[in-house]
C-alpha positions as CSV (number, residue, x, y, z in Angstrom):
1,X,-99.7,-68.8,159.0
2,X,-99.0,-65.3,157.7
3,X,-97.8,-66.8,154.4
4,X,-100.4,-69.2,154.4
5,X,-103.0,-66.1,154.7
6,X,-101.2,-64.1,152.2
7,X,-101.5,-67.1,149.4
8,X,-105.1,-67.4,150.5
9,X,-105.1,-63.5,149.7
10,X,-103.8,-63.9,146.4
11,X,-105.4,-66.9,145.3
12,X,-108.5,-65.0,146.0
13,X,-107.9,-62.2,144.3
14,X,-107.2,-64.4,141.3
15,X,-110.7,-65.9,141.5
16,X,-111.9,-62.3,141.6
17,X,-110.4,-60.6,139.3
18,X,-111.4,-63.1,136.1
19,X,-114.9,-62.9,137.1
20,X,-115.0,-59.4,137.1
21,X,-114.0,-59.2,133.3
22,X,-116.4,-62.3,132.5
23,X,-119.0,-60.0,133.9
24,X,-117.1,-56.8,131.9
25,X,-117.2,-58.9,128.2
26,X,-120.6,-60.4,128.4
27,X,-122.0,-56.7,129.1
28,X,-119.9,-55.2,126.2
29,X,-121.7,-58.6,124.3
30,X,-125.4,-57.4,125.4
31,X,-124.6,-53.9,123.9
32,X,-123.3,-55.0,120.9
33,X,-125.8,-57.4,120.2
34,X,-128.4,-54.8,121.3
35,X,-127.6,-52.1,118.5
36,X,-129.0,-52.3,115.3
37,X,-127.6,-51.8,111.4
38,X,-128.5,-48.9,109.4
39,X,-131.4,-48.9,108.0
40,X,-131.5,-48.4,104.5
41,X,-133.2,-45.7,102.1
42,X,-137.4,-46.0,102.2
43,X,-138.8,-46.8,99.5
44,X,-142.5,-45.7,98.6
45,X,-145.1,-47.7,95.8
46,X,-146.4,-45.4,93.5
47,X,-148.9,-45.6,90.3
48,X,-147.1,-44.5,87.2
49,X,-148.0,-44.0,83.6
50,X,-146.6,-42.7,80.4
51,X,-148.7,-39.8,78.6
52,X,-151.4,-40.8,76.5
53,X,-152.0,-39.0,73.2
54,X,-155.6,-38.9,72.0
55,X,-158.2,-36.8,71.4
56,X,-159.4,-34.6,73.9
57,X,-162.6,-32.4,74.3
58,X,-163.2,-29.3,76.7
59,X,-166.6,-29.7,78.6
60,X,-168.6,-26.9,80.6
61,X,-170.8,-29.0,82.9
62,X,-173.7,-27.3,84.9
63,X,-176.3,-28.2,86.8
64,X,-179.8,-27.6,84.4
65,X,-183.6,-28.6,84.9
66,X,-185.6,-30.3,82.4
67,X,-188.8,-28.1,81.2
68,X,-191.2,-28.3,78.2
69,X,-190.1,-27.1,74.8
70,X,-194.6,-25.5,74.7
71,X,-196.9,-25.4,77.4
72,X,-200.2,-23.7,77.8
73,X,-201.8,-23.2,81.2
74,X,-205.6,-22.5,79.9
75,X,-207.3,-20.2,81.5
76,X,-211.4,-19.6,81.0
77,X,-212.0,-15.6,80.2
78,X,-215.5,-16.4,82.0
79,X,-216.4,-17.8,85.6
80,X,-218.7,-20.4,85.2
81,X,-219.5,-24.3,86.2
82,X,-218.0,-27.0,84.3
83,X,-220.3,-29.0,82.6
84,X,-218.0,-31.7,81.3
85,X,-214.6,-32.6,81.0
86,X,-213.4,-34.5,78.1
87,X,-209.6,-35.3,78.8
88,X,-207.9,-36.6,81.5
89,X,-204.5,-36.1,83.2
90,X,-201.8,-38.1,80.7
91,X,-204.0,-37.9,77.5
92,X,-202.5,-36.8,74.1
93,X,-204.4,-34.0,72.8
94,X,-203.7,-32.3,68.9
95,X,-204.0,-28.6,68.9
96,X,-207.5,-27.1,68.6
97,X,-209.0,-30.1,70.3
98,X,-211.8,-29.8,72.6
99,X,-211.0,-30.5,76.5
100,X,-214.0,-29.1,78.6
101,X,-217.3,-27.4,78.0
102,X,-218.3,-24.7,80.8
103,X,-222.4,-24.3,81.6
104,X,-223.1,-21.8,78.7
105,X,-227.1,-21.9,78.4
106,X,-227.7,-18.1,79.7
107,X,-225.2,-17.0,77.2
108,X,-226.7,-19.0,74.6
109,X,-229.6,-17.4,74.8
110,X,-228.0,-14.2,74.9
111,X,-226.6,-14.7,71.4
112,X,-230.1,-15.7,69.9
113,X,-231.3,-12.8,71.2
114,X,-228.5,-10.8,69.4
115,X,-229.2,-12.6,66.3
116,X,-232.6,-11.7,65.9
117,X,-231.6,-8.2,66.8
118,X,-229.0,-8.2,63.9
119,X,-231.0,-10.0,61.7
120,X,-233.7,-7.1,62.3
121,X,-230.9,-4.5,61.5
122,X,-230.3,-6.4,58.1
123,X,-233.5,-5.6,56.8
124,X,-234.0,-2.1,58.2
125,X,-230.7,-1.9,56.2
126,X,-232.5,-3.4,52.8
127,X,-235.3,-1.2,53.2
128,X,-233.5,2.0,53.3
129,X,-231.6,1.2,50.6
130,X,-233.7,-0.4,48.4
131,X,-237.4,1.5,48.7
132,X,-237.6,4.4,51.9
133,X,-234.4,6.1,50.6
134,X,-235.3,6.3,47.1
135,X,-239.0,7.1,47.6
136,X,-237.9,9.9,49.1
137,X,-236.0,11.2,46.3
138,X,-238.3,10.5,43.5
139,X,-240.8,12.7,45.6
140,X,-238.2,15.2,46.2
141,X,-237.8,15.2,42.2
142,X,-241.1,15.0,41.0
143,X,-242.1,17.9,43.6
144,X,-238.9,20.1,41.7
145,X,-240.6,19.3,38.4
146,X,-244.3,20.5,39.6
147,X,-243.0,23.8,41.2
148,X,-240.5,24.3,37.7
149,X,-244.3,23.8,35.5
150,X,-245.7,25.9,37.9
151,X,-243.1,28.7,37.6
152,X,-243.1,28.7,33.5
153,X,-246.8,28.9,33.5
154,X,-246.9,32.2,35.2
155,X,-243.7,33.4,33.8
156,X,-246.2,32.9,30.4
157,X,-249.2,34.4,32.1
158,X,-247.1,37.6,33.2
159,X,-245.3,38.3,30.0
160,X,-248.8,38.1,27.9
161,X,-250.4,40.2,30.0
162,X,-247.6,42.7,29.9
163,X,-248.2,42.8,26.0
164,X,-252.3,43.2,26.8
165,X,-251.6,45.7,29.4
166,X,-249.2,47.7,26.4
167,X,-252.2,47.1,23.9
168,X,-254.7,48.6,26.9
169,X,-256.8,45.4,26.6
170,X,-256.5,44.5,30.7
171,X,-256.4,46.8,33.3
172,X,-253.1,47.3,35.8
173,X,-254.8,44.7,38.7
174,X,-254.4,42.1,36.3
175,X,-251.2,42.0,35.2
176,X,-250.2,42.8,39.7
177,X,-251.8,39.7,40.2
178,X,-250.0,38.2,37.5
179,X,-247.0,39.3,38.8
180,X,-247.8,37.8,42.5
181,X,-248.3,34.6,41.1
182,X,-245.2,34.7,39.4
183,X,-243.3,35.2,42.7
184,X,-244.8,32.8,44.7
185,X,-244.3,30.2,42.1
186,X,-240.7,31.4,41.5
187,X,-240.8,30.8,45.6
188,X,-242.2,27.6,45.1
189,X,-239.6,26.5,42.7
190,X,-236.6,27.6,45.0
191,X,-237.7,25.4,48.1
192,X,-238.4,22.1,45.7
193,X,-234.5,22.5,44.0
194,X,-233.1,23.1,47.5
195,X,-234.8,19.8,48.6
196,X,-234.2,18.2,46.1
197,X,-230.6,18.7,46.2
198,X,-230.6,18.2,49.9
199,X,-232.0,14.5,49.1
200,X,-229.7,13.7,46.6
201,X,-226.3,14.9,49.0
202,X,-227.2,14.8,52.5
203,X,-230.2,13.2,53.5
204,X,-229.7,10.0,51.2
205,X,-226.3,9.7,52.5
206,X,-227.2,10.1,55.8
207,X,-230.3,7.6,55.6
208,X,-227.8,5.1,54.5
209,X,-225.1,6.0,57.1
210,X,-227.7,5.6,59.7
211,X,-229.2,2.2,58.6
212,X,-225.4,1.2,58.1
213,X,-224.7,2.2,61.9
214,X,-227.4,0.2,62.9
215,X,-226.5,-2.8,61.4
216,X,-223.0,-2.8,62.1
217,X,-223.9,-2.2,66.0
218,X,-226.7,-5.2,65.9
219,X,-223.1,-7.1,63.8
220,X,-221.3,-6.4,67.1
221,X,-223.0,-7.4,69.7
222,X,-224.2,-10.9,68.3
223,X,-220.2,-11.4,67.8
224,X,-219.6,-10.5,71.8
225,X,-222.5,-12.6,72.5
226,X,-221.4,-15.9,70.1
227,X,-217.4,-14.9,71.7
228,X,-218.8,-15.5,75.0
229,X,-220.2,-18.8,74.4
230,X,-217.4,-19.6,72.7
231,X,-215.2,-19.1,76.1
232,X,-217.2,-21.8,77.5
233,X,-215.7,-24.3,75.1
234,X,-212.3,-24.8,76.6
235,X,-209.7,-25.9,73.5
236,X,-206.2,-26.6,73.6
237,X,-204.0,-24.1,71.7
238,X,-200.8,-26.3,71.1
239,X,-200.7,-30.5,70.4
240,X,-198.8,-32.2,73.5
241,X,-199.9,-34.2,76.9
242,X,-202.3,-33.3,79.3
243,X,-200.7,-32.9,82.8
244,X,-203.0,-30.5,85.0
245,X,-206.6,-31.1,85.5
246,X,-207.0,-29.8,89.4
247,X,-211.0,-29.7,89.2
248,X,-213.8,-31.9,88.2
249,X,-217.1,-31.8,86.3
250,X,-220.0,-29.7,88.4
251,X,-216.7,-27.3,90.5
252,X,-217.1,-23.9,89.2
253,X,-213.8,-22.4,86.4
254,X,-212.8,-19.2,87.9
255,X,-211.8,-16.5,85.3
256,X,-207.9,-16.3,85.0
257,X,-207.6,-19.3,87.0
258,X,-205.6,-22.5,85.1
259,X,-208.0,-24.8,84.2
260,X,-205.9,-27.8,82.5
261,X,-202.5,-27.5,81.3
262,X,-200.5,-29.0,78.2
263,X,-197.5,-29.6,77.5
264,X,-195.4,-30.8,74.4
265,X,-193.1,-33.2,75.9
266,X,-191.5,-34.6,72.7
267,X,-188.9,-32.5,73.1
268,X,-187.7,-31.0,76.0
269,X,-185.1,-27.9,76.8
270,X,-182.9,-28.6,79.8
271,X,-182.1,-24.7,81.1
272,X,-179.2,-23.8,82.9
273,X,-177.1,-20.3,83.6
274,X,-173.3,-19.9,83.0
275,X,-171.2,-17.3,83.0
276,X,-170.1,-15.0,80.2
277,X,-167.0,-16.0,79.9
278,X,-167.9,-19.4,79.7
279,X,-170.3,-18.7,77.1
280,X,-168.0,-16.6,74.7
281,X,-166.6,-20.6,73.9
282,X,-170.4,-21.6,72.9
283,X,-172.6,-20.5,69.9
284,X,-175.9,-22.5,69.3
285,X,-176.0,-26.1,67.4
286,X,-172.5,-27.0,69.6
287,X,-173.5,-30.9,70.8
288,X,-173.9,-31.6,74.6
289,X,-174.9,-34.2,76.7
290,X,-177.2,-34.3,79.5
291,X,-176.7,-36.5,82.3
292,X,-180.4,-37.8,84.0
293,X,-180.9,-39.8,87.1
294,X,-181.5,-43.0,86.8
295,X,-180.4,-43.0,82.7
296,X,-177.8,-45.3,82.6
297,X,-176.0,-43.1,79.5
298,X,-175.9,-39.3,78.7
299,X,-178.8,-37.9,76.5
300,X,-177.3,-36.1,73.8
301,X,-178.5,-32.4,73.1
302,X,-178.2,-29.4,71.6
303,X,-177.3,-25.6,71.8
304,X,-180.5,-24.1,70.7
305,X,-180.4,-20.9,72.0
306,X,-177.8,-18.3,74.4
307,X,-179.7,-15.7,75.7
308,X,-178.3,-12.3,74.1
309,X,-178.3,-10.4,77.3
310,X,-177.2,-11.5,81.0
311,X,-179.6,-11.9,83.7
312,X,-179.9,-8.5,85.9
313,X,-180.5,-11.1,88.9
314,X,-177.3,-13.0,88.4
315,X,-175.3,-11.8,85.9
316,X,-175.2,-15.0,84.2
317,X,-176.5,-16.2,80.9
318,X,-179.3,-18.3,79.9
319,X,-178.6,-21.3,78.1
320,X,-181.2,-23.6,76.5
321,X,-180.2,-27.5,75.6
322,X,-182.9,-29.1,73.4
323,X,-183.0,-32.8,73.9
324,X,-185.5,-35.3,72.0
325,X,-188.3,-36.7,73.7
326,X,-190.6,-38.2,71.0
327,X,-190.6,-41.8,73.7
328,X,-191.4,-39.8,76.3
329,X,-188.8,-41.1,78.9
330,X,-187.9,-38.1,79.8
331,X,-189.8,-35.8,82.8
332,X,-190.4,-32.1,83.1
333,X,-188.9,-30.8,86.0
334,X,-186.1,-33.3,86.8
335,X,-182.7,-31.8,87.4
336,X,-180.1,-32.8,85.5
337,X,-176.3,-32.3,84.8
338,X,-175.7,-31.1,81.4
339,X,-172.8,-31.2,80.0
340,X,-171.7,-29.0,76.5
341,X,-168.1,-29.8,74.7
342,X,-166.5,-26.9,73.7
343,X,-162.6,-26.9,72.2
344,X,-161.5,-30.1,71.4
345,X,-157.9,-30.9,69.9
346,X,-157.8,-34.3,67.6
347,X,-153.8,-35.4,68.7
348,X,-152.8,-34.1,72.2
349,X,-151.0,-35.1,75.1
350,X,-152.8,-36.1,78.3
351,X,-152.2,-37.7,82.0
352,X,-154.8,-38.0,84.4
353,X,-155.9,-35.3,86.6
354,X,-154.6,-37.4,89.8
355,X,-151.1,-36.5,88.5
356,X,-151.1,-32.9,88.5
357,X,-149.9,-30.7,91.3
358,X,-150.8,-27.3,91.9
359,X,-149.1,-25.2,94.3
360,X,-149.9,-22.1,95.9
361,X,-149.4,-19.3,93.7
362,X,-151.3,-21.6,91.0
363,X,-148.1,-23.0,89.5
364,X,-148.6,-26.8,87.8
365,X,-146.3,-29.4,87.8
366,X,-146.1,-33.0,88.0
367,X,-143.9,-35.8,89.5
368,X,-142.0,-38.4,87.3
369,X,-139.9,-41.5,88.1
370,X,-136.1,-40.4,87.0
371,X,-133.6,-42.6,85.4
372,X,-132.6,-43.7,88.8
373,X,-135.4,-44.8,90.5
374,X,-136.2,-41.3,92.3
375,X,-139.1,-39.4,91.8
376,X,-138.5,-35.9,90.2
377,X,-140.3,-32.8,89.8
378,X,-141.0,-31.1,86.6
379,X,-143.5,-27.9,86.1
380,X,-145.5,-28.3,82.8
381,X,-148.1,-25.9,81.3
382,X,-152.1,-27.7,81.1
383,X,-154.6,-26.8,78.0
384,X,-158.1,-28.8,78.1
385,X,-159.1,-30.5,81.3
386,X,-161.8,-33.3,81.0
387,X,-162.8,-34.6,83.8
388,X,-160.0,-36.8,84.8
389,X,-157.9,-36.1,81.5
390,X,-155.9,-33.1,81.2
391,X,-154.2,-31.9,78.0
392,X,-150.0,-31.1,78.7
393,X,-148.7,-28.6,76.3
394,X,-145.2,-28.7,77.8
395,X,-143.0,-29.9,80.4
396,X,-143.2,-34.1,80.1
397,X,-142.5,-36.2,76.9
398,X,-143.6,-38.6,75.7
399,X,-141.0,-41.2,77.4
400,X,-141.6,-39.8,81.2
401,X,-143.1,-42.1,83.6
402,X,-145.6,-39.6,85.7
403,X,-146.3,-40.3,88.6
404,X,-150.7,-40.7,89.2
405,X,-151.2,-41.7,92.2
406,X,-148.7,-41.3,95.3
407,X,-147.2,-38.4,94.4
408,X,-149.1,-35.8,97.1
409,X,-146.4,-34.9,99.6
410,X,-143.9,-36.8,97.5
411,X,-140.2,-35.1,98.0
412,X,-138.0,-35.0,95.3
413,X,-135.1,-37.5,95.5
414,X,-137.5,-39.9,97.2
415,X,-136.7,-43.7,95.8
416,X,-140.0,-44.6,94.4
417,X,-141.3,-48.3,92.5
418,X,-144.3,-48.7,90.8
419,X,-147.1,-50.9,92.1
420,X,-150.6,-50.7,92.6
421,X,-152.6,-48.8,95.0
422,X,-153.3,-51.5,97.4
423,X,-149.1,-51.6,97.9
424,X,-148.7,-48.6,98.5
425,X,-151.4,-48.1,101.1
426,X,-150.1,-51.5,102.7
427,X,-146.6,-49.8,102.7
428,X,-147.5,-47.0,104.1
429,X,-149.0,-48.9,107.5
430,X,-146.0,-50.9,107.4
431,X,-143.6,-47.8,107.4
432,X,-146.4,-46.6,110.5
433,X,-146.2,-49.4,112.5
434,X,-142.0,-49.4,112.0
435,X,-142.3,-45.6,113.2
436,X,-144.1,-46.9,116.3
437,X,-141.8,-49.3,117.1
């Protein structure tokens, strides 16, 4: 019995044991099978290009609002009524046309009153000239002549009777009144050529003045009077497009107030402010472009003026772009982008703007596929940038794959392919969904 245990003993121990290291070898199996391989190097789809050479332009491009190249906000000089208007809002006008008359009867009047007045003047004028003025001075001179007989007639009397008075022919009282006579025509004679004189310097020339003054005042005031009505005929002082009319015929014009405004759309200026050193690159006739909502193309312009001093405001300078408008497509007021090219170089080397990378301390560089498949990091030096082109002056030749798109937060050494965008963005879930697993 005790042998027959002992055998039972071993024999179960041999079941036993062989089970155990069934159990051992299928768990050393489960680990095995539950490691994975090494997983090889990523690899990320990137756009790649080589450099292009071309031509390559610099553009300044600011924002700018579309005015009129002339305008003229009339004003009336005189507050009165309108009594018609002859344009409306939209109508082509020529310069000198008439647009509206203002109520002007009063100061109708007024002026034929001042042209009778001046007409009066005109021959108060002709008379002293022509008959008061020289009446006067014939009497002046035929008065001078009568006192002149006068005084050699008893200049005569006296020196005969002196000769009688020697011979004792007269007695003394005769030849004293003689003498009398002599000195009140010697008298006589004095006032006339004192007169006459006066009437042929001073009093002539001051008739004349006189009857000039008068004349010339009566001149004035029918002028003011035919200006005034004149300010009730409202006339446009430039040829262009009528685009303010705010009242209507019967509302009084105030003085000073804008009563219709024109403007000369057919060619427009689109105004815009950059900064001097901007500007230093420009000089008047460079070509531009202005870019208009809802203009499918650019309007081309061009440099007609750069203001020669900066604006106290914002130390920037005015710019003007002229842009032509003869079809009228064009509308004051609308912003725009405008858009002027400045250097341009016929035969240089470009990549897009995608492709370069600008660190921290302003340094530029670029990516490029290497020989072996990595992407590789190179610094160049950039000239022109237009829009997405930018000119390389060194750094890449002309062989050099660079890298355009992809290449943000691209490490160097990384293997790389080329592919398009819609790869790489599918690659890059795929490589976030293997993370998350």
């Amino acid at each position: 019995m005790r042998r027959g245990v002992e055998r039972q003993g071993l024999m179960g121990g041999r079941r036993w044991r062989p089970a155990a290291a069934v159990v051992v070898g299928l768990g050393l199996m489960a680990m095995a099978g539950c490691k994975k391989e090494a997983a090889p190097a990523p690899e990320v789809t990137v756009q790649a290009e080589h450099p292009e050479q071309g031509m390559i332009a610099e553009h300044i491009v600011a924002d700018a609002v579309l005015t009129p190249l002339a305008q003229a906000a009339i004003e009336p000089k005189i507050t009165a009524p309108v009594s018609k208007f002859l344009v409306q809002r939209g109508d082509k006008v020529q310069k000198g046309e008439l647009l509206a008359v203002l109520e002007n009867r009063d100061l109708t009047a007024a002026a034929m009153d001042n042209k009778g007045s001046y007409e009066a003047a005109q021959a108060a004028y002709a008379t002293a000239t022509k008959a008061q003025v020289p009446e006067d001075v014939q009497k002046a001179e035929l008065d001078y002549a009568q006192a002149k007989a006068n005084l050699d007639l008893n200049q005569s009397i006296v020196n005969s009777r002196k000769q009688l008075f020697k011979e004792g022919a007269i007695p003394g009282r005769d030849l004293d009144t003689a003498l009398a006579a002599l000195v009140q025509a010697q008298a006589a004679y004095d006032g006339a050529a004192k007169h006459l004189e006066s009437m042929q310097k001073v009093s002539r020339e001051a008739a004349l003045k006189a009857a000039q003054g008068q004349l010339t005042s009566a001149e004035g005031k029918l002028k003011a009077a035919e200006a005034q009505v004149s300010y009730t005929e409202i006339r446009s002082p430039i040829k262009g497009v009528v685009t303010d009319r705010p009242l209507f015929a019967g509302e009084t014009a105030a003085a000073g107030a804008p009563l219709i405004t024109v403007m000369d759309t057919s060619v427009l200026i689109a105004k815009t402010h950059l900064g001097q050193s901007v500007v230093q690159l420009m000089k008047v006739g460079d070509k531009a472009t202005v870019s208009v909502p809802g203009v499918d193309r650019p309007v081309a312009a061009t440099v007609s003026l750069i203001s020669p001093a900066l604006d106290p405001g914002s130390t920037t300078v005015e710019v003007w772009l002229k842009i032509d408008n003869k079809a009228g497509t064009l509308k004051v007021g609308t912003p725009v982008k405008a858009s002027v090219t400045g250097r341009t170089v016929a035969q240089a080397w470009k990549v897009p703007a995608a492709a370069i990378l600008t660190a921290q301390d302003g340094s530029k560089s670029v990516m490029v596929i290497g020989p072996d498949g990595t992407a590789q990091r190179k610094a160049v030096t950039v000239g022109i940038v237009d829009g997405d082109e930018v000119q390389v002056l060194s750094g890449v030749a002309p062989g050099d794959m660079v890298i355009t798109g992809g290449a943000y937060g691209l490490d160097t050494g990384t293997k790389v392919k080329v592919g398009p965008a819609e790869d790489a963005d599918a690659g890059a879930k795929g490589s976030d969904r293997g993370g998350d697993d």
